[in-house]
C-alpha positions in Angstrom: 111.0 114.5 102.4 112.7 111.0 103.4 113.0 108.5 100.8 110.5 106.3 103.3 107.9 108.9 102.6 108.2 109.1 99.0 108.8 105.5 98.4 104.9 105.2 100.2 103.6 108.4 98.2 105.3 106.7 94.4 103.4 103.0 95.0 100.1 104.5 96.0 100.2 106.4 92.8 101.5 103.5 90.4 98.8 101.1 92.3 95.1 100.9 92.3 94.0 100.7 89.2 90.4 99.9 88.2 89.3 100.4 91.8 85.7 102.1 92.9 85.6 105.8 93.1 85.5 106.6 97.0 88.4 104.2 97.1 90.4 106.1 94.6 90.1 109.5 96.3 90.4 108.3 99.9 93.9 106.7 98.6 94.5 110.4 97.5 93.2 112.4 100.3 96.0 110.0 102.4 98.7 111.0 99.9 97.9 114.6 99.6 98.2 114.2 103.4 101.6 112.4 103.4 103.4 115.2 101.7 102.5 117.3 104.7 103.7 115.0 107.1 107.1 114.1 108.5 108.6 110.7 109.9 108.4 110.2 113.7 111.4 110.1 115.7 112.8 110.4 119.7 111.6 114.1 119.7 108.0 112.9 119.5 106.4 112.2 122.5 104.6 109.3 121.1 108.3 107.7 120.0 110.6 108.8 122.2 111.8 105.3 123.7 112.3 103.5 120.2 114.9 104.0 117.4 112.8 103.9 114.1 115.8 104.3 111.6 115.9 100.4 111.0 112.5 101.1 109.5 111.8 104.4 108.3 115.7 105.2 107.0 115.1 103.0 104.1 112.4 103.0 101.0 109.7 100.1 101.0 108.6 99.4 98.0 105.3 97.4 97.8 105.9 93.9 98.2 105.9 91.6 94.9 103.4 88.6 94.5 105.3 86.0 95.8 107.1 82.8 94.4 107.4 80.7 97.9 106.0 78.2 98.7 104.1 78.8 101.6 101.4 75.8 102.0 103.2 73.9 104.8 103.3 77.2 106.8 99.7 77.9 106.0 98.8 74.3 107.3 101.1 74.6 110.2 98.8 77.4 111.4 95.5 76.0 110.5 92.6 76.7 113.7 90.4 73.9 114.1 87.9 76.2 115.4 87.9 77.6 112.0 87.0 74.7 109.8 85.5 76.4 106.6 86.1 80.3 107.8 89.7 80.9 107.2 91.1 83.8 104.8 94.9 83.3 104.2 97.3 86.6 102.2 100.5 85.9 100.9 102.1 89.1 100.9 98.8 90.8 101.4 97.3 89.5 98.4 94.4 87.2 98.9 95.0 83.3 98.3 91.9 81.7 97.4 93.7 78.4 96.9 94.8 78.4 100.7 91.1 79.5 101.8 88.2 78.2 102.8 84.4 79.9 103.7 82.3 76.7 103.5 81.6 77.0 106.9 79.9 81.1 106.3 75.9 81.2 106.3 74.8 83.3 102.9 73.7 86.2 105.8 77.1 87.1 107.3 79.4 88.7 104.6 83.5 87.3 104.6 85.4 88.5 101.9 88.3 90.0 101.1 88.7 93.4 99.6 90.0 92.8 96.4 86.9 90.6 95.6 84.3 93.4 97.1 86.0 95.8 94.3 85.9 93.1 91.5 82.1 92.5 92.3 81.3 96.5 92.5 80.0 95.8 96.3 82.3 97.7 98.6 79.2 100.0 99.3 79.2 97.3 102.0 82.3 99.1 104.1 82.5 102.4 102.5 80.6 103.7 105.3 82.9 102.2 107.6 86.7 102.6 106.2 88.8 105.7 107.4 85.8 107.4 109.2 87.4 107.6 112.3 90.2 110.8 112.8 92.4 109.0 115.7 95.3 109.2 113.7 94.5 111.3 110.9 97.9 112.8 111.1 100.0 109.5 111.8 102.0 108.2 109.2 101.5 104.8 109.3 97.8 105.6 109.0 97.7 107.4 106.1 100.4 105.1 104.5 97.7 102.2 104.8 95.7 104.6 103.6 97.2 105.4 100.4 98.8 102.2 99.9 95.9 99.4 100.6 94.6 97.4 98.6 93.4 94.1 100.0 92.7 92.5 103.7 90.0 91.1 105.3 85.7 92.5 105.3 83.8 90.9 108.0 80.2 92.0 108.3 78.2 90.5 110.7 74.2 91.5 110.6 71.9 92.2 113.4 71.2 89.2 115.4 73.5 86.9 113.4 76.1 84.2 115.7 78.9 83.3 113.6 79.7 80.0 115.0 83.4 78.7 113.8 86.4 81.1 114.6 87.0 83.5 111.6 90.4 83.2 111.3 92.8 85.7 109.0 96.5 84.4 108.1 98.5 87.0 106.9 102.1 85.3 105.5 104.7 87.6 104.5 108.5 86.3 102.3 111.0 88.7 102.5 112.2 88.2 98.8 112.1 91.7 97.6 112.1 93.4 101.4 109.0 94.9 100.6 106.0 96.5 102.3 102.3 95.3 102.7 99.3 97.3 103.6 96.5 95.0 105.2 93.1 96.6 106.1 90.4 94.5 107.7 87.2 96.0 108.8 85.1 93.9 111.1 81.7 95.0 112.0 79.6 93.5 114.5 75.6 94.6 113.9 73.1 94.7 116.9 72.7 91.6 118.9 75.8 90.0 116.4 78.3 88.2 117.8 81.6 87.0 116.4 85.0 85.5 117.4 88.2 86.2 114.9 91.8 85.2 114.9 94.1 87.6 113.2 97.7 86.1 112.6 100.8 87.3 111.1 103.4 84.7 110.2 106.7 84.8 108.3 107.6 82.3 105.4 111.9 82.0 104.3 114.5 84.6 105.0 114.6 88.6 104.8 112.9 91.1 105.6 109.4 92.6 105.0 107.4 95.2 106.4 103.8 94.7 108.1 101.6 98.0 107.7 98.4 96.7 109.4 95.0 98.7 109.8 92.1 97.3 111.9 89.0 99.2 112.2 86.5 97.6 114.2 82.8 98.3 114.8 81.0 96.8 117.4 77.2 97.6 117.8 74.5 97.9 120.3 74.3 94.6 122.4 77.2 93.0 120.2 79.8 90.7 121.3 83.3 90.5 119.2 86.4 88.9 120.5 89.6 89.2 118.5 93.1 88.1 119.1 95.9 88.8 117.3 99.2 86.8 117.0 102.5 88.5 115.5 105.3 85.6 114.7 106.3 87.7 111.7 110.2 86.6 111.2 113.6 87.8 113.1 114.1 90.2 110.0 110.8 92.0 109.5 109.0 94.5 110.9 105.3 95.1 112.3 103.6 98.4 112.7 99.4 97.9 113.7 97.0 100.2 114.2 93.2 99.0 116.6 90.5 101.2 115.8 88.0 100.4 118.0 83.6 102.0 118.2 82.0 100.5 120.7 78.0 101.0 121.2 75.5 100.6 124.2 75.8 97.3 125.8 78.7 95.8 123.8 81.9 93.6 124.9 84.7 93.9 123.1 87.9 91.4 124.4 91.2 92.0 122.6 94.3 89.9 123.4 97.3 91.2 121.3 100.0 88.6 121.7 103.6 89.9 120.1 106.5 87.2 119.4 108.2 88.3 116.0 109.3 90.8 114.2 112.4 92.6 114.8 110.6 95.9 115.8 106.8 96.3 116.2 104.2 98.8 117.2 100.7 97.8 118.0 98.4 100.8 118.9 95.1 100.0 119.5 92.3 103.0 120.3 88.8 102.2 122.0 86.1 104.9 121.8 83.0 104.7 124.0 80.2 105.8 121.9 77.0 104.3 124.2 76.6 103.3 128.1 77.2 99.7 129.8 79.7 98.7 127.8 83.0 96.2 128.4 86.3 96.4 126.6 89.4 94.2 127.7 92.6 94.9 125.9 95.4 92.4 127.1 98.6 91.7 125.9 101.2 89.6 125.6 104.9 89.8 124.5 107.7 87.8 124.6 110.9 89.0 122.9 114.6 87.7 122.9 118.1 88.9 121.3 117.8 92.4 119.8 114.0 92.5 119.5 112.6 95.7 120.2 108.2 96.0 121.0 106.4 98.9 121.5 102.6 98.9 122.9 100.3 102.0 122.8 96.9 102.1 124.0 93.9 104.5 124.7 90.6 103.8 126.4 87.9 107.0 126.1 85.7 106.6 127.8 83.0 109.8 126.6 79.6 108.2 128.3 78.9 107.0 131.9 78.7 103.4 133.4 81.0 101.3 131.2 84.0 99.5 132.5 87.6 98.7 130.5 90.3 96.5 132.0 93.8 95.9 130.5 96.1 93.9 131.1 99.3 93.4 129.3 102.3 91.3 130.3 106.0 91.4 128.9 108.4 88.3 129.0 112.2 90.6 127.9 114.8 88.2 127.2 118.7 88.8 126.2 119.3 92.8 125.1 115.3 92.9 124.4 113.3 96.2 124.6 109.9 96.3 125.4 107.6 99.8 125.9 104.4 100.3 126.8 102.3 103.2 127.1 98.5 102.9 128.5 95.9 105.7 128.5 92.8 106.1 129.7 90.8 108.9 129.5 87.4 109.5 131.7 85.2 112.5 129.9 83.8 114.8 132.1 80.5 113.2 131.0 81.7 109.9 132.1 80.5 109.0 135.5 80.6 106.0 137.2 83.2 104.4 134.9 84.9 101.6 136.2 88.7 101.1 135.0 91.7 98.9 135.6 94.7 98.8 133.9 98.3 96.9 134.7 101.8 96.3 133.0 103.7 93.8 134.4 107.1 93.0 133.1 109.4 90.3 133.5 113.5 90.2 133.0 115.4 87.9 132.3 118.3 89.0 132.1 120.7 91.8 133.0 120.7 93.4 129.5 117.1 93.3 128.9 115.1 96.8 129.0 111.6 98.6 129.8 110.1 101.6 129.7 106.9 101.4 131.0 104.2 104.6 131.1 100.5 103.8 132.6 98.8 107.0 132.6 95.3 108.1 133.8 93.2 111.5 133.0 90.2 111.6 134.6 87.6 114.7 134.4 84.6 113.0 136.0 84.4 113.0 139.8 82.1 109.5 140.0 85.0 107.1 138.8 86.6 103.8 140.4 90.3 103.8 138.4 93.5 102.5 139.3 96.5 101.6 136.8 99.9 100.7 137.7 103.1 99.0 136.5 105.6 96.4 137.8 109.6 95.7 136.8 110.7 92.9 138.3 112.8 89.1 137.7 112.4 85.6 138.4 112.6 85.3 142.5 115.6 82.9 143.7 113.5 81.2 146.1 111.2 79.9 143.6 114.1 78.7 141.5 115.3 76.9 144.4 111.9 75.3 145.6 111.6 73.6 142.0 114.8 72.3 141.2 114.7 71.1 144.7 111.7 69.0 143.3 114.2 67.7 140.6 113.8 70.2 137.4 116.4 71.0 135.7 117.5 74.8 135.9 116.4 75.4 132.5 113.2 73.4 133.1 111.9 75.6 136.0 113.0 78.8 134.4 110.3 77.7 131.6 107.8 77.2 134.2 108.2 80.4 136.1 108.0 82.1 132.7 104.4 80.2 132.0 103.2 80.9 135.1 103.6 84.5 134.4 102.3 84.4 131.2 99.4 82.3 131.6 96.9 84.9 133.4 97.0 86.5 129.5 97.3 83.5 127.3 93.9 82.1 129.9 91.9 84.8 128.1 92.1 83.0 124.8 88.9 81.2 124.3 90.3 79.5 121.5 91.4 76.4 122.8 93.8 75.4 119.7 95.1 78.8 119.6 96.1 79.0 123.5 97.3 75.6 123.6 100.5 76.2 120.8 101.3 79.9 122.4 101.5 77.8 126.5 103.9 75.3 124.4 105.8 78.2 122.6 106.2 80.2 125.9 107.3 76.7 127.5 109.5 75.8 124.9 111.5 78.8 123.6 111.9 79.9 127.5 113.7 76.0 127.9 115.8 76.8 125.0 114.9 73.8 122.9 112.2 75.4 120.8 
């Protein structure tokens, strides 16, 4: 057994003390399934195009409570939007100092997971936590699993409209290179509806390791948008995992945006459990230097007339590598499901890579599906017609870039939240971020 698997299998077993009884043996079902599992690597399908040994050829031990000071990063990231609905975790430990829930009706639950278990109320998400099987047999899974002990519990009841942005800031310090194990669970009851912000920032030097678990419910006639921003630092590194349920007459929009780190995984899973339902999973990346982003999604559709589009984008800079690998699966139950699905990528220079992988497996007959995938760089004629208009070369490489980008970043509704990406794209593109 690697030392990366034992060092996850020791903290789960030295940690979570005091907590409720179904918490206690899920942690240990995750364990007991740990010691059966091996680390991915190239041989596995699923991993092929990404060298984990940065991550996985070292032990992470659970990161310490931390001694930065992290307020003016905290502030820096503040949402307007989410005046009085912001939960902030330093090191995944919650920081009541740095959050705020004034802005929460008494109806809508917003907690975080270490003060459900001191209040003897996580009967609220038990029902909810680890019942899906996706990736029963995934490492990073069951390492969450094992290892969690704090992240973010929204529950939304039927018919309730959460008005501000809930927003979740997760800042991470990379004093002892240590690991944290978020799991938010976000569940949208009938009729609900509910926009949240889920952002992962770096604080000082050094690196840290991300272990993120999102499990989201959305029910009958809900509406849920989440984005998600990754800036983690140069040094650290970011593995997610999207669980998505999705029941009759839901919308579910996702926009994953991916900027740090200097490897990252985001999987994200979408199960169609009910008819007329919408899903959008976009994304974003934009890497530089040695960066290295991989992107796996699955769309199931198992019941007829829903639709799913997907769009993700990739800005590769430098000796960057970006992946991406899209599924989407059509049951033979699922007729007349509508589908769309597209990876474009953009290079910008000679050394940057792709691997790009759309795939489709349809069983129904009734179906209108079409996926694809682009490689391509900045076109000379465009470079000329601007800086014939008197921008610099630097200037209208930045602009080409936002162009590009701006088709995802436009499916932000939250205005704050788009606005600083445009001027981040803009800005580190120019070279005078």
């Amino acid at each position: 057994m690697s030392d990366f698997l034992k060092e996850l299998i020791r903290t789960s077993e030295a940690t979570g003390e005091g907590l409720p009884t179904w918490w206690s043996e899920l942690r240990a079902a995750a364990v007991d399934r740990l010691r059966e599992l091996s680390v991915p690597g190239r041989k596995d399908e699923e991993w092929r195009f990404l060298k984990l040994k940065p991550l996985t050829g070292r032990a992470w031990p659970s990161a310490g409570t931390s001694t930065v000071d992290v307020a003016d990063v905290v502030e820096s990231r503040r949402i307007p939007e989410a005046d009085g609905a912001t939960l902030v975790f330093v090191n995944g430990r919650f920081s009541a100092d740095h959050s705020s829930l004034d802005g929460i009706t008494d109806a809508v639950t917003i907690a975080p997971f270490s003060g459900l278990a001191s209040e003897d109320t996580t009967d609220l998400v038990r029902d909810y936590v680890a019942t899906q099987t996706y990736w029963a047999d995934d490492v990073f899974w069951n390492g969450n699993t094992a290892n969690f002990e704090d992240g973010a519990v929204i529950l939304v009841p039927r018919g309730e409209v959460v008005e501000p942005v809930v927003h979740l800031l997760f800042v991470g310090t990379g004093e002892e290179a240590g690991a944290v194990h978020p799991r938010n669970v976000i569940v949208a009851g009938e009729s609900a509806q509910v926009t949240v912000v889920e952002e992962y920032v770096g604080a000082g030097d050094g690196a840290y390791f991300h272990n993120v678990v999102d499990e989201v419910f959305v029910g009958a006639n809900a509406s849920v948008n989440h984005f998600k921003v990754q800036r983690d630092t140069d040094e650290a590194f970011h593995v997610a995992r999207n669980l998505v349920a999705l029941s009759r007459d839901c919308r579910y929009v996702s926009t994953a945006v991916n900027i740090g780190a200097a490897l990252s995984r985001n999987d994200s899973y979408a199960r169609y459990e009910g008819t007329n339902i919408d899903c959008n999973l976009d994304g974003l990346a934009f890497l530089k230097g040695t960066q290295v982003s991989d992107t796996h999604t699955a769309i199931d559709h198992a019941l007829p007339d829903s639709r799913s589009y997907q769009l993700h984008k990739v800005i590769v800079d430098d000796r960057a590598h970006s992946v991406f690998n899209g599924k989407i699966f059509v049951r033979q139950d699922a007729q007349r499901t509508r589908s769309e699905q597209l990876n474009q990528n953009l290079l910008l220079s000679t050394g940057s890579h792709v691997d790009t992988k759309p795939q489709l497996e349809i069983l129904a007959d009734d179906v209108v599906c079409a996926h694809g995938a682009t490689v391509g760089q900045l076109e000379d004629d465009h470079f000329f017609y601007l800086q014939s208009r008197g921008l610099t070369p630097e200037k209208a490489k930045a602009l080409l870039t936002y162009a590009f980008a701006a088709e995802v970043l436009e499916t932000i509704t939250v205005d704050s939240l788009r606005s600083s990406l445009e001027q981040e794209v803009l800005h580190a593109t120019a070279g005078d971020e």
